[in-house]
C-alpha positions as CSV (number, residue, x, y, z in Angstrom):
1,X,21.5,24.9,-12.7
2,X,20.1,27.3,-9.9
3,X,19.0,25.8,-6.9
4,X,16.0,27.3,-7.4
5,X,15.1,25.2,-10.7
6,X,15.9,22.5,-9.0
7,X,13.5,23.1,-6.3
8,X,11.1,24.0,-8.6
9,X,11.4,20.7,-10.3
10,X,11.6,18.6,-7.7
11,X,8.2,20.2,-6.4
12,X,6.5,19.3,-10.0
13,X,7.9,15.7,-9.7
14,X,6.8,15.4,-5.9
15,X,3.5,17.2,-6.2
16,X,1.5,14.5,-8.8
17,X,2.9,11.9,-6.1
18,X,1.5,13.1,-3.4
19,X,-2.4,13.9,-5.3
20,X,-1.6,10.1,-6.0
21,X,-0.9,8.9,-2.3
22,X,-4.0,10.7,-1.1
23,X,-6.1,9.2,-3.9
24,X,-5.6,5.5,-2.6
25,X,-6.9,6.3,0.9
26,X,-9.7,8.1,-0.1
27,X,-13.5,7.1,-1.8
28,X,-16.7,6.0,-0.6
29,X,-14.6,3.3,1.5
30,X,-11.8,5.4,3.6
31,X,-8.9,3.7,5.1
32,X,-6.8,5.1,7.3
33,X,-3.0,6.7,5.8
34,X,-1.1,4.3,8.0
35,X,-2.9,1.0,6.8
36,X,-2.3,2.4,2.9
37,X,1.7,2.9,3.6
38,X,2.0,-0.3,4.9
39,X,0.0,-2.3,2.4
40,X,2.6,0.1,-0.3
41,X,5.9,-0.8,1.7
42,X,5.0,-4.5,1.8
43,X,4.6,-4.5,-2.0
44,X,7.1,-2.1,-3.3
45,X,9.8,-4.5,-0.9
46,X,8.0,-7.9,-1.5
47,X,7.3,-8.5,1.7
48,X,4.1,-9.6,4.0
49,X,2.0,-6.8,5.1
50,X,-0.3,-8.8,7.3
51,X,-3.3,-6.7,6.2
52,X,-6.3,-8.0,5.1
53,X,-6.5,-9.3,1.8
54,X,-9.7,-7.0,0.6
55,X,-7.7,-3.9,2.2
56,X,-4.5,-4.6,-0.4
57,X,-7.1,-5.3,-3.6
58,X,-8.6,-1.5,-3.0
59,X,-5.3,0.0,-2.8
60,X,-3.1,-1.6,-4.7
61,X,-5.4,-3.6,-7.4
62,X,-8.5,-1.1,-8.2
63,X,-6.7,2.5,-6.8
64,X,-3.3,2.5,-8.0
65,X,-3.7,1.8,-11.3
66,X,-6.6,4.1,-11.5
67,X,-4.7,7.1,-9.9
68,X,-2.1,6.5,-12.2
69,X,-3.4,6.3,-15.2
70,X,-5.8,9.5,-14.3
71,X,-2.4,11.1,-13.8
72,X,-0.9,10.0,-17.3
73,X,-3.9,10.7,-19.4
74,X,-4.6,14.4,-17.2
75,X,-0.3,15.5,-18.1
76,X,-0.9,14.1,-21.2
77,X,-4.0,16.3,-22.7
78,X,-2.3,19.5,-20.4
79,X,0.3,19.2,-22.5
80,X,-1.2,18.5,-25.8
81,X,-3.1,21.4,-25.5
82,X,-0.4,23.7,-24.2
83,X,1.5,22.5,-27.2
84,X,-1.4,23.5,-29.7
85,X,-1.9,26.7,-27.9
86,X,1.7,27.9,-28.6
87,X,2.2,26.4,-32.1
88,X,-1.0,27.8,-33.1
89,X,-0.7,30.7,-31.1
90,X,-4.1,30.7,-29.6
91,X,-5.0,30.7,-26.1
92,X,-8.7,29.3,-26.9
93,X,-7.2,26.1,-29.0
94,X,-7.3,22.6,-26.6
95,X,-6.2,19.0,-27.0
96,X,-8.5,18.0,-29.7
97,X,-8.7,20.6,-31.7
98,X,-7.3,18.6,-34.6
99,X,-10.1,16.3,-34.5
100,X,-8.7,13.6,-32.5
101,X,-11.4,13.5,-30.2
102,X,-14.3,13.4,-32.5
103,X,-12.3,10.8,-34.5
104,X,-11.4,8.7,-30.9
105,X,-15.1,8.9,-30.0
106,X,-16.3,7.8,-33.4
107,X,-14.0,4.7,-33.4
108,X,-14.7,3.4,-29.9
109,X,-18.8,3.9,-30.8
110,X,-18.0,1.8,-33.9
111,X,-16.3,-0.7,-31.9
112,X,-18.9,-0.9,-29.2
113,X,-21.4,-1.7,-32.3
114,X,-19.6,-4.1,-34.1
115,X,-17.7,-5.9,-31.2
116,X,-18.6,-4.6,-27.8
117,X,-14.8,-5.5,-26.8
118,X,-12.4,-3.6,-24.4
119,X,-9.4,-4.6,-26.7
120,X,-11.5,-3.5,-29.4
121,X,-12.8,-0.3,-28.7
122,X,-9.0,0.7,-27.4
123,X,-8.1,-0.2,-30.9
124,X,-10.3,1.5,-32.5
125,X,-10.5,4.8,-31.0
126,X,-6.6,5.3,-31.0
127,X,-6.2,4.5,-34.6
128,X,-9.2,6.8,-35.4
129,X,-8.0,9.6,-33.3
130,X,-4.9,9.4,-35.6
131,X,-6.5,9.0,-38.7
132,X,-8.5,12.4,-37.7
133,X,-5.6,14.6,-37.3
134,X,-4.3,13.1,-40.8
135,X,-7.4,13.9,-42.7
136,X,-7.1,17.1,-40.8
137,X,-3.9,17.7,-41.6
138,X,-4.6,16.5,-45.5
139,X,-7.1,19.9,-45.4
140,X,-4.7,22.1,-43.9
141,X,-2.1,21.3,-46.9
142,X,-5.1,22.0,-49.7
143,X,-2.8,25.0,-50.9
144,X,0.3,22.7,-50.8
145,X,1.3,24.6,-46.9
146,X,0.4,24.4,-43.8
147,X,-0.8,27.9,-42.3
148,X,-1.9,27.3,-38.5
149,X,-5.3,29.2,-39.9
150,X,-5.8,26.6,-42.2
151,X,-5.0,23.3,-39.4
152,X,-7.2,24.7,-37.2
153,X,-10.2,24.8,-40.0
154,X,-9.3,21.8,-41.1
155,X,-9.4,20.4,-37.3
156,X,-12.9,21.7,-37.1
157,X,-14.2,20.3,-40.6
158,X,-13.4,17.0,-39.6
159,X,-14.1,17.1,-36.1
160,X,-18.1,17.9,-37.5
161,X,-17.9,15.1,-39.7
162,X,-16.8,12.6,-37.6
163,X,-18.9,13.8,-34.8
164,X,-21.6,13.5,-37.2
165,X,-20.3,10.1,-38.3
166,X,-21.1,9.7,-34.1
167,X,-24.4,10.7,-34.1
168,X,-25.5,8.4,-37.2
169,X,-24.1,5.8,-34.7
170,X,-25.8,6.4,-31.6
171,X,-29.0,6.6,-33.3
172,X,-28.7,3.0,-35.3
173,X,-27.3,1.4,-31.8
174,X,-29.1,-0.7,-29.8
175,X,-30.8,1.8,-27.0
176,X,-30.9,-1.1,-24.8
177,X,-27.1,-1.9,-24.3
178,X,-25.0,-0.8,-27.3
179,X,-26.2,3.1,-26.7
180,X,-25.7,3.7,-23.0
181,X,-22.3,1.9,-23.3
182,X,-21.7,4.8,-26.1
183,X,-23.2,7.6,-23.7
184,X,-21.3,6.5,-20.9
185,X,-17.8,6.4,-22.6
186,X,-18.4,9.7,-24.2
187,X,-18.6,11.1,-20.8
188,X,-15.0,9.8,-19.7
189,X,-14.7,7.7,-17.2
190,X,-11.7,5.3,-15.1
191,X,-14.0,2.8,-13.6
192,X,-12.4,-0.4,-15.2
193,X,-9.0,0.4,-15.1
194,X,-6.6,-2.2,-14.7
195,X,-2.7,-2.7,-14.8
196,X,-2.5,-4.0,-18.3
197,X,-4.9,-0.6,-19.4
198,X,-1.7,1.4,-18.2
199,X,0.6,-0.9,-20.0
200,X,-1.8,-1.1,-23.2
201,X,-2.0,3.4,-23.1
202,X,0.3,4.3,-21.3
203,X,2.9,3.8,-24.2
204,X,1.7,5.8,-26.6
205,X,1.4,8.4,-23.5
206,X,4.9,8.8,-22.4
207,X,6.4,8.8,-25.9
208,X,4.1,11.8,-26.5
209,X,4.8,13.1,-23.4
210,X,8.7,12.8,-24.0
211,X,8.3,14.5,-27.5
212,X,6.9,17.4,-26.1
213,X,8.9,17.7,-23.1
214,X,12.3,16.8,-25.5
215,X,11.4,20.4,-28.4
216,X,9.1,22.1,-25.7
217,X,11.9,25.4,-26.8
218,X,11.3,25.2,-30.3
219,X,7.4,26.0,-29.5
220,X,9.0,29.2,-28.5
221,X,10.4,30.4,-31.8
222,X,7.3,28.7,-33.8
223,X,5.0,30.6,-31.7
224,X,6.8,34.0,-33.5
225,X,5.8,33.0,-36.5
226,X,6.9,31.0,-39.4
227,X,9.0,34.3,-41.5
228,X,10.3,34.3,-37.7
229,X,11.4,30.6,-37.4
230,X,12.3,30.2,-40.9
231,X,15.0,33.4,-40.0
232,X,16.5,31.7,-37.0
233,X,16.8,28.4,-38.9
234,X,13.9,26.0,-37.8
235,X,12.7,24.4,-40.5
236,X,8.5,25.0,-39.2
237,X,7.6,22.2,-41.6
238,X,9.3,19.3,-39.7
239,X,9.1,20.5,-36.3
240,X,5.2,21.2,-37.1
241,X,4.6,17.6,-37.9
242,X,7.0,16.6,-34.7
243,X,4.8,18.4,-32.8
244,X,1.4,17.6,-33.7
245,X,2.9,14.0,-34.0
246,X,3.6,13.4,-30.5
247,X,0.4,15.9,-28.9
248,X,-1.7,13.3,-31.2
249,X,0.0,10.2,-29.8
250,X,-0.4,11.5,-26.5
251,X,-3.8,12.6,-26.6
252,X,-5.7,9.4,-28.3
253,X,-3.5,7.6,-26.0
254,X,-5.2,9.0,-23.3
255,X,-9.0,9.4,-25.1
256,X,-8.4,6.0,-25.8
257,X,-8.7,4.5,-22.7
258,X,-10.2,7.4,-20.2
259,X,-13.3,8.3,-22.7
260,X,-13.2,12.0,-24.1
261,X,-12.7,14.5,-21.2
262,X,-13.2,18.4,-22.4
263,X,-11.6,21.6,-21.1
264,X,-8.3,19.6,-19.3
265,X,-6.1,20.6,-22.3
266,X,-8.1,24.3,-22.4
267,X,-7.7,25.4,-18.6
268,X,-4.5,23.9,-17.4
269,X,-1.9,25.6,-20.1
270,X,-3.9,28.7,-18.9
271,X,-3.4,28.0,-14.7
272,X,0.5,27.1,-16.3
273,X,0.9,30.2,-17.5
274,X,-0.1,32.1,-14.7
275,X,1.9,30.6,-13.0
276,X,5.4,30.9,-14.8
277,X,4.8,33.4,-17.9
278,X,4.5,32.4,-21.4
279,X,7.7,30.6,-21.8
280,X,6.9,27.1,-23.1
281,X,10.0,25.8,-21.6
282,X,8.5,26.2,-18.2
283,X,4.8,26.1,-19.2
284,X,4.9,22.2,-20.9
285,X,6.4,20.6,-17.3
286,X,4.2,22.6,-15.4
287,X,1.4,21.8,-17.4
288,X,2.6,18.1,-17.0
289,X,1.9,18.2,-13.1
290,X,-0.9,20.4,-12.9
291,X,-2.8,17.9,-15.6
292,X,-1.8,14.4,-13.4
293,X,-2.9,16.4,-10.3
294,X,-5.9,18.2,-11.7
295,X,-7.4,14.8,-13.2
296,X,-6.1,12.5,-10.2
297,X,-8.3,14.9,-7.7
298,X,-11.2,14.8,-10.3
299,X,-11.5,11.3,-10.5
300,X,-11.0,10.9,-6.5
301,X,-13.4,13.5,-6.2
302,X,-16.3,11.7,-8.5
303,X,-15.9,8.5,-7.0
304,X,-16.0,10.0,-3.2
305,X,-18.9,12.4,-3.8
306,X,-22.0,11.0,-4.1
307,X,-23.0,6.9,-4.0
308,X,-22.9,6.7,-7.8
309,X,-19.1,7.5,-9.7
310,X,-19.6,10.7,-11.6
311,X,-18.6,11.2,-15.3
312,X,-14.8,12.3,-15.4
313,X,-16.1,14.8,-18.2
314,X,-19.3,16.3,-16.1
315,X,-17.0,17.5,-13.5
316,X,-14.1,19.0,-15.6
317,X,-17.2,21.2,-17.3
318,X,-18.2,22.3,-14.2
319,X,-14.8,23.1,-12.9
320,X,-13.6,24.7,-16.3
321,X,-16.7,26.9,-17.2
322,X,-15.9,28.9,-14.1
323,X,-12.7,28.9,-14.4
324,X,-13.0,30.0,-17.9
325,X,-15.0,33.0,-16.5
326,X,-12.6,33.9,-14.0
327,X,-9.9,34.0,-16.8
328,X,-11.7,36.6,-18.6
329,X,-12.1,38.8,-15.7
330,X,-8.6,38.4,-14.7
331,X,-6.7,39.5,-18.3
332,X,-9.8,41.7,-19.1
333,X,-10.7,39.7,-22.5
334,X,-6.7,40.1,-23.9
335,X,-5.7,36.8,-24.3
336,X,-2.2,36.0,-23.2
């Protein structure tokens, strides 16, 4: 291995680290970098740190975990939707665009009607998510195959049904407590996170995560074309579903647990490649530390900002529409 790969990777590793570190000193209540290494070292080596008590439950109890788990869930729907962009070989496809977002928000507004529970409304919108991309799947494989044209429609008919499926919920809620609770989780959000939330999504996260990471090479040959794949002696079928397997894990994972936050799994792939070309062996770990840092600095940034924490998913719109526009310019409208 080159020394320059192994810079290269050590800088990926190193950089979502250090958007992490800076997320625990800063908010609407600033302490200084000294005073957050210190309360760190003393827990990391189990030792006294003689800070005040409300100093180590900002850091290490309400910003850790929080700038943690904004880094899973932001590699996690980077890399989702890098994966669907090279297996489907389109640069405009995201995270979701098998329906597990529709299907995670429909399931956490159901849960937030019938139970109004944490537990249940992780439940619920992870096992929805899933059930999405299987009915979505189901469609694809109307014609006994699975053509990407045919996923991707099928992605879309069952995104509008189940995002239907929302609406007919928000509008038989309670507008008193059950709908602003469905409003407000729609928009993605981080403000509850605790230890056990990472414990509770984080699993489904990192096996998706490591599925990716583990046949990132085989999006390359997919990405020719099946007649293409099928010549060099990838069976598409299985390494389709292994795919779209592990991007679903990892993505409801994440929706379940941060709310549904847009354009993450649209932009980053694109800022990837830019970065390092089109090779998906080098575009899925990039995408992995751009997405923790790009969503760590988000959610620092709309809990800093103004006196109020802003939606997750407000700020990622305005940051990706932008972008979005500055990509066109840039490649003149061609795509990849």
């Amino acid at each position: 291995m080159s020394k320059v790969k192994i810079k290269t990777g050590m800088l990926l590793i190193i950089l979502p680290l250090i958007v992490i570190f800076i997320a625990l000193f800063m908010g609407r209540y600033p302490l200084p970098i000294p005073l957050v290494a210190e309360i760190l070292w003393a827990k990391l080596t189990l030792g006294a740190s003689g800070v005040p008590l409300k100093y180590e439950t900002i850091v290490w109890d309400i910003r850790l975990p929080r700038a943690i788990l904004g880094a899973l869930v932001g590699a996690s729907l980077a890399v989702s939707g890098a994966a669907f962009q090279g297996l489907f070989r389109n640069p405009l496809v995201s995270s979701g665009i098998l329906g597990v977002s529709a299907g995670s928000g429909f399931g956490a507004a159901l849960a937030i009607v019938l139970f109004n529970s944490t537990a249940h409304i992780y439940l619920f919108a992870f096992c929805f998510g899933g059930i999405a991309v299987l009915l979505s799947i189901m469609v694809g494989s109307i014609y006994n195959t699975t053509p990407t044209i045919m996923l991707v429609l099928g992605g879309v008919i069952i995104s509008s049904v189940f995002s239907a499926l929302l609406s007919f919920l928000k509008y038989v809620a309670d507008p008193y407590n059950q709908l602003p609770t469905i409003v407000f989780w729609l928009m993605g959000s981080m403000a509850s996170v605790r230890y056990q939330d990472i414990t509770i999504a984080g699993l489904p996260m990192v096996i998706g995560l490591a599925g990716l990471f583990a046949v990132r090479w085989r999006l390359n040959v997919l990405s020719m074309g099946d007649k293409e794949a099928l010549s060099l002696g990838i069976n598409t079928k299985l390494n389709k579903g292994l795919i779209i397997f592990c991007a679903t894990l990892a993505t409801a994972g994440a929706v379940c647990v941060s709310g549904i936050i847009g354009w993450v799994g649209l932009i980053i792939p694109h800022i990837a490649r830019m970065l390092v070309g089109n090779d998906n062996r080098l575009v899925i770990p990039t995408s992995m530390s751009l997405g923790a840092c790009f969503l760590t600095f988000v959610d620092t940034l709309g809990r800093t900002i103004t006196g109020s924490e802003i939606p997750l998913g407000i700020l990622t719109a305005l940051v990706g529409g932008p972008f979005f526009v500055y990509l066109l310019k840039k490649t003149k409208g061609k795509g990849w």
